[in-house]
C-alpha positions, 0 to 999 in steps of 0.5 A: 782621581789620581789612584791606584787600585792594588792590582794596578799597585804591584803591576807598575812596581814588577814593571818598575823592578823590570827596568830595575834589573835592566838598569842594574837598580836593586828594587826587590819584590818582597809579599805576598801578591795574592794578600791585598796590601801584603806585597810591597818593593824595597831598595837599599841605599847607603850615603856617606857622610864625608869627614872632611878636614882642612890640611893646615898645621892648626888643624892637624894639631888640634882638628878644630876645623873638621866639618861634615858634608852630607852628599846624597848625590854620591852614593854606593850600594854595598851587597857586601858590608866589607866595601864599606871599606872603600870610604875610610874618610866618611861614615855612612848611613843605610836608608831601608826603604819600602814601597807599601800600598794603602788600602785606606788611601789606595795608594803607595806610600813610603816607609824606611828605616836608616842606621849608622855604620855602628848598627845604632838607628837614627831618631826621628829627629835625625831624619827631620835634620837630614830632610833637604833644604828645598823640601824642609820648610814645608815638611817642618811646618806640619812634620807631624802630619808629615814625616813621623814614625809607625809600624810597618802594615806588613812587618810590623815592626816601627819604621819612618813614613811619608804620611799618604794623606795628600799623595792624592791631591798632590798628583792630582796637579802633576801635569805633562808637558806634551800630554796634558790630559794623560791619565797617571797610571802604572808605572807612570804613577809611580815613577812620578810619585817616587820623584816626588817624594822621594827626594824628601828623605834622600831616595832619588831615581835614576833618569834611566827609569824615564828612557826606553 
């Protein structure tokens, strides 16, 4: 069975925040370890939104031609909000995101928040546009099932979640090439949970985190 125990859930994520710190990554330690299901690690990414103009004489006129590309590929993690100056050209959303462990499914689960450069928070249905082609079919076809909005079981306060109820049976089916019968533990789990679902909702994971 493709759990985690809690003990096992904050031994992988402090080895995950070690290579985090390695690799020059922001995962943070936040809780209390000692509290079943208090502790969990958070990440901060800001992605762009690029604003991008044609430069013909029609377009300088009237700018009927502009368009929005959204790049998750191209990202910053600003300490400081003043490197948002950097990026004149685009707006950029801040995704908050928290890896939280399920006492009732005994396992990790994902929450985030996300706000514009304005300070103003972004509706459910602007993460359910935002979620990736490949993966949004599948998400939108029991998006209420699947992506929708609580309150956070240590803040408690409401942000977004990757519902757990499959995590299970879907990493149940991860299967290593050259270790077929490896059991996901530790680390392991949780890199291979964060890949997949991560990628969702614009969390993507440095292929660092997979060398020694």
């Amino acid at each position: 069975m493709c759990y985690l125990t809690y003990k096992e859930f904050v031994d992988a994520c402090l080895e995950l925040i070690g290579r985090s710190q390695e690799i020059g990554d922001n995962w943070k330690a936040n809780g209390n370890v000692d509290v079943e299901g208090n502790f969990f690690i958070s990440k901060k990414r800001c992605i762009p939104e690029i604003h991008e103009t044609q430069n013909s004489t029609t377009d300088i006129m009237d700018g009927s031609n502009s368009k929005l590309i959204s790049s998750q590929n191209d990202y910053f993690e600003p300490d400081d909000p003043s490197c948002f100056y950097e990026y004149q050209q685009c707006d950029s959303i801040t995704y908050d995101y928290h890896v939280v462990y399920s006492i009732s499914h005994s396992v990790p689960v994902l929450y985030f928040n996300a706000w514009y450069m304005t300070g103003n928070s972004l509706k459910l249905e602007d993460i359910w546009s935002r979620i990736p082609t490949q993966f949004k079919e599948q998400v939108m076809l029991r998006k209420w099932e699947s992506l929708t909005q609580h309150d956070h079981p240590v803040l408690g306060v409401p942000y977004f979640q990757l519902h757990p109820c499959n995590t299970m049976k879907l990493m149940s089916q991860l299967k290593f090439e050259n270790e077929p019968s490896l059991e996901l533990k530790g680390k392991k789990y949780i890199l291979s949970w964060l890949s997949m679902f991560g990628p969702i909702v614009g969390l993507e994971l440095s292929n660092q985190y997979f060398t020694t």
